[in-house]
C-alpha positions as CSV (number, residue, x, y, z in Angstrom):
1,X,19.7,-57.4,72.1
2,X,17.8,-60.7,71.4
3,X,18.9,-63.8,71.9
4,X,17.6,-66.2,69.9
5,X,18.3,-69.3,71.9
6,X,15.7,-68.2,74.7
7,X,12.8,-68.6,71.8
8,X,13.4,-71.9,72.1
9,X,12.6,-72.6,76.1
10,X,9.0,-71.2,74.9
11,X,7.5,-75.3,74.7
12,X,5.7,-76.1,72.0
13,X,4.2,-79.0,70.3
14,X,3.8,-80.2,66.6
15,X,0.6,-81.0,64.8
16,X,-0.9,-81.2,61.6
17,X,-3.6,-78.9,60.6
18,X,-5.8,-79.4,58.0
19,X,-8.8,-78.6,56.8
20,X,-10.9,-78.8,53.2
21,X,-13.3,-81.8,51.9
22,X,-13.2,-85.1,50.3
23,X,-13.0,-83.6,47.2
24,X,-9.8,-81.2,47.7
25,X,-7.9,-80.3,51.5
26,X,-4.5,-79.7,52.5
27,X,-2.2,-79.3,55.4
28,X,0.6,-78.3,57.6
29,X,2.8,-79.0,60.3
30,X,2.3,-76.4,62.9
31,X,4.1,-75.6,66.3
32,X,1.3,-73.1,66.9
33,X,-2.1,-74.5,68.0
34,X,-3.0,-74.0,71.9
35,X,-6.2,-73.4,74.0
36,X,-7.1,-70.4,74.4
37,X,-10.5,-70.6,76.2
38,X,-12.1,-73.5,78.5
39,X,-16.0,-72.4,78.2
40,X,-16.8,-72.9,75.4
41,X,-13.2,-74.8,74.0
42,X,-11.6,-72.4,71.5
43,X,-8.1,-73.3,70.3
44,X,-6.3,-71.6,67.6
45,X,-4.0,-72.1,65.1
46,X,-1.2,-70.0,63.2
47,X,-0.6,-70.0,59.4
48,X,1.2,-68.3,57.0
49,X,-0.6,-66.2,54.4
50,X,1.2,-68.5,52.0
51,X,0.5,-71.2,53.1
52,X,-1.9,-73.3,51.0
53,X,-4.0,-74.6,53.4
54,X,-5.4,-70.6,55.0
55,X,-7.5,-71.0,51.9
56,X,-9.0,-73.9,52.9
57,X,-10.2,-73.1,56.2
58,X,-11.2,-69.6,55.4
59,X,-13.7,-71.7,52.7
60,X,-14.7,-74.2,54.8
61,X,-14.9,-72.3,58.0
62,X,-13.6,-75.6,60.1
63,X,-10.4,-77.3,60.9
64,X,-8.8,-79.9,62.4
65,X,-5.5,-80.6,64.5
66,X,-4.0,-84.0,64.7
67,X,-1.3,-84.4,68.0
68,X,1.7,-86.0,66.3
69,X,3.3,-89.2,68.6
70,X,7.2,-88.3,69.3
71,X,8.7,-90.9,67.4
72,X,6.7,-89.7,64.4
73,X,8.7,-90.6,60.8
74,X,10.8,-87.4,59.3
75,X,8.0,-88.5,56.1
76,X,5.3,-87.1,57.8
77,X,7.7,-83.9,58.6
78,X,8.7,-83.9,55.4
79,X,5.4,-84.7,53.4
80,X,3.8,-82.0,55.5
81,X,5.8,-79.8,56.7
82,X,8.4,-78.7,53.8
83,X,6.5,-79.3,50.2
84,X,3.9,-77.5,49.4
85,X,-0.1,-78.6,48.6
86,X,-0.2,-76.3,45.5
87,X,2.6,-78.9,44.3
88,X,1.2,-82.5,45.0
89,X,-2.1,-83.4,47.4
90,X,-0.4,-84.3,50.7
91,X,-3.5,-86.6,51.3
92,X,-3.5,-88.7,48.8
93,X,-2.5,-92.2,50.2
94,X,-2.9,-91.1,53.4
95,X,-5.3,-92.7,56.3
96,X,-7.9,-90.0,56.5
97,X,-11.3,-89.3,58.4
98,X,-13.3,-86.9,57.9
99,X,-14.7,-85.1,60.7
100,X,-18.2,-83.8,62.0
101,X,-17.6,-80.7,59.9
102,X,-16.3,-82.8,57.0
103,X,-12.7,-81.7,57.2
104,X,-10.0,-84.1,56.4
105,X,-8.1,-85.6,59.8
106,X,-4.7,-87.0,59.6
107,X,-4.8,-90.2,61.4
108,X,-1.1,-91.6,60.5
109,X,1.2,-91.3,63.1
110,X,-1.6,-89.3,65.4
111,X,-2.5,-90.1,68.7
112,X,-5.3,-87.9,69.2
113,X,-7.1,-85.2,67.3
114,X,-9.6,-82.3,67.5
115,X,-11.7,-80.4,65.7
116,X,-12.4,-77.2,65.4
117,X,-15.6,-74.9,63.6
118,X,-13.9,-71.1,62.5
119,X,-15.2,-68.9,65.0
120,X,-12.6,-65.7,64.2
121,X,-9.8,-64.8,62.0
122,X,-7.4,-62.4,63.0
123,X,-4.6,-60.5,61.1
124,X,-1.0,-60.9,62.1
125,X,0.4,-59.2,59.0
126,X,2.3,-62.4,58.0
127,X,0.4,-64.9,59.6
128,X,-3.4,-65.5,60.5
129,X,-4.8,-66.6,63.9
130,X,-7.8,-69.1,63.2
131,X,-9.9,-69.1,66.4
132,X,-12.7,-71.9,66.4
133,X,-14.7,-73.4,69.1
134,X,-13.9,-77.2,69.7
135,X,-16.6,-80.0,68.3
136,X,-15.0,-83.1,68.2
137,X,-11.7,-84.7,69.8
138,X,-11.0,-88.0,70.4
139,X,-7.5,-90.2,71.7
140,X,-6.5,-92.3,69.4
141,X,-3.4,-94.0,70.9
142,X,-3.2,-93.6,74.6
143,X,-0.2,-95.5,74.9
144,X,2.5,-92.9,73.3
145,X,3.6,-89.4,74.1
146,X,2.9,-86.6,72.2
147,X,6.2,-84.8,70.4
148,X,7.3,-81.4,71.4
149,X,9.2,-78.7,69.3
150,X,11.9,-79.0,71.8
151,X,12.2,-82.8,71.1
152,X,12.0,-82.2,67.9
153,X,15.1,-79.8,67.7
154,X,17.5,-81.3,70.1
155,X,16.9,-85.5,69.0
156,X,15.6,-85.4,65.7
157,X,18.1,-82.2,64.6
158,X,15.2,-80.8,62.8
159,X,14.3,-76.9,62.3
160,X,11.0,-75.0,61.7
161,X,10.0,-74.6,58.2
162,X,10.1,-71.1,56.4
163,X,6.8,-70.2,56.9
164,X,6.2,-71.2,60.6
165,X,6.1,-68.1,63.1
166,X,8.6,-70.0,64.8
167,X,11.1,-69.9,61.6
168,X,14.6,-68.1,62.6
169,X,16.7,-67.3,59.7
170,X,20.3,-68.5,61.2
171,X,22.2,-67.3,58.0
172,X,21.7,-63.8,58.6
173,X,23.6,-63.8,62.1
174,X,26.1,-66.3,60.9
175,X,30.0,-65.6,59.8
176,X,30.5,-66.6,56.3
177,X,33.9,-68.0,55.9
178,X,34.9,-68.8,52.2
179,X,35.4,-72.6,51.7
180,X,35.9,-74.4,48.6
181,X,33.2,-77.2,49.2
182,X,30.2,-76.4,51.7
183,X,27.6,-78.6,53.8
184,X,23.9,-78.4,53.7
185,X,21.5,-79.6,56.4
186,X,17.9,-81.1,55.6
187,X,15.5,-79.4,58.1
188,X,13.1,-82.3,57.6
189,X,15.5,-85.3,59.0
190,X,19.3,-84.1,59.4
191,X,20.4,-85.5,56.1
192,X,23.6,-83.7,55.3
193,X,24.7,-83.2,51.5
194,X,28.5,-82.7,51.5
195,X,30.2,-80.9,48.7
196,X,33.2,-82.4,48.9
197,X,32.3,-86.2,49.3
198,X,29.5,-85.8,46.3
199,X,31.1,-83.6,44.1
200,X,28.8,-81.9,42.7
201,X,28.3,-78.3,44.4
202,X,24.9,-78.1,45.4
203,X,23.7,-74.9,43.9
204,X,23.8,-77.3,40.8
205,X,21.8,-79.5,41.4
206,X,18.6,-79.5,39.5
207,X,15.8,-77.5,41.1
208,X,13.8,-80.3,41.5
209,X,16.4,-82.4,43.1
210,X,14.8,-83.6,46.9
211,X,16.5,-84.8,50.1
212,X,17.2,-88.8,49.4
213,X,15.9,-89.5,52.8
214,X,12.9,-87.9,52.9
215,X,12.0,-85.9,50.5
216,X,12.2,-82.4,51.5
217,X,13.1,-80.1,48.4
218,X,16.3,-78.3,47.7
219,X,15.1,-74.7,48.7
220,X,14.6,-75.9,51.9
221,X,17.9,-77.2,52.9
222,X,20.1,-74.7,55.1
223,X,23.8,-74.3,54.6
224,X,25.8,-75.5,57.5
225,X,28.7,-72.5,58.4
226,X,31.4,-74.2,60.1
């Protein structure tokens, strides 16, 4: 038997990864990025086979990971954690260095970052494991604390995206009870669409309807089973 809920005392914290050049780069938010050597500094970072941004480092060989503050804005969540680069350029408008390897850093909202040249790549069927050796960090706001899954989850009512190694699917352990009118939850920021105050069922909404709060598209929002 597993129980889901102990996953979740496993601490974590949330980042943006990126990596690319000032011509084209992409990135992600990512529970997964933690040291995994001290001489030399290697750190590594999960990511979906999917996801856009593998390409990117895989190309460039580098990548860097920005330490989100904890009262980061459910934008940035949304912007980069639950729409996709192959959609829109998540940089664009964004305040962005680029690093010693030429990657793209996210600075909004970041307290700190770190970057990272590709020193191994390893298979975990759905996900990768980039492994690089540490070139460059720097604090960029010592006066704030950096945000943690857990906070995440419990205050901001927020839930991993689909493709983070995290990601539980809570629908497939769930009870369906027929009801006229349902609920569904953004992941991004908490927003709630409710049936039966709008009106309008939600399965028919256009596909490219997004969260009004924050953005986050309509595939991404969870029905609520109450």
């Amino acid at each position: 038997m597993i129980n889901f809920e102990a996953l979740f005392k496993i601490s974590y914290g949330l980042y943006i990864v990126c990596s690319g050049d000032k011509n084209l780069g992409n990135g992600f938010i990512s529970n997964t990025v933690f040291q995994v050597t001290s001489e030399p500094a290697r750190f590594a970072a999960c990511c979906h086979k999917n996801n856009f941004t593998s390409g990117f480092i895989m190309d460039s060989r580098a990548f860097s990971v920005s330490v989100l503050k904890r009262d980061a804005s459910s934008e940035i969540f949304g912007r980069f954690g639950y729409k996709s680069g192959k959609d829109f350029d998540k940089l664009a408008g964004m305040d962005i260095r680029y690093g010693d390897t030429g990657v793209p850093v996210v600075l909004n909202e970041s307290i700190a970052f770190i970057e990272c040249r590709l020193d191994q790549t390893i298979d975990l069927g759905t996900h990768l494991m980039f492994i690089g050796e540490l070139v460059n960090a720097e604090i960029l706001d010592n006066t704030k604390e950096p945000i943690t899954y857990l906070y995440y989850r419990q205050v901001k009512k927020a839930v991993a995206p689909k493709n983070a190694p995290t990601y539980i699917n809570r629908s497939k352990s769930e009870v369906k009870p027929m009801v006229l009118f349902s609920k569904y939850e953004c992941p991004a920021c908490g927003f709630i669409y409710d049936e039966s105050a709008e009106k309008v069922k939600f399965e028919d909404l256009p596909e490219d309807w997004v969260c009004p709060a924050c953005g986050c598209g309509k595939t991404d929002f969870i029905k609520i089973y109450q």
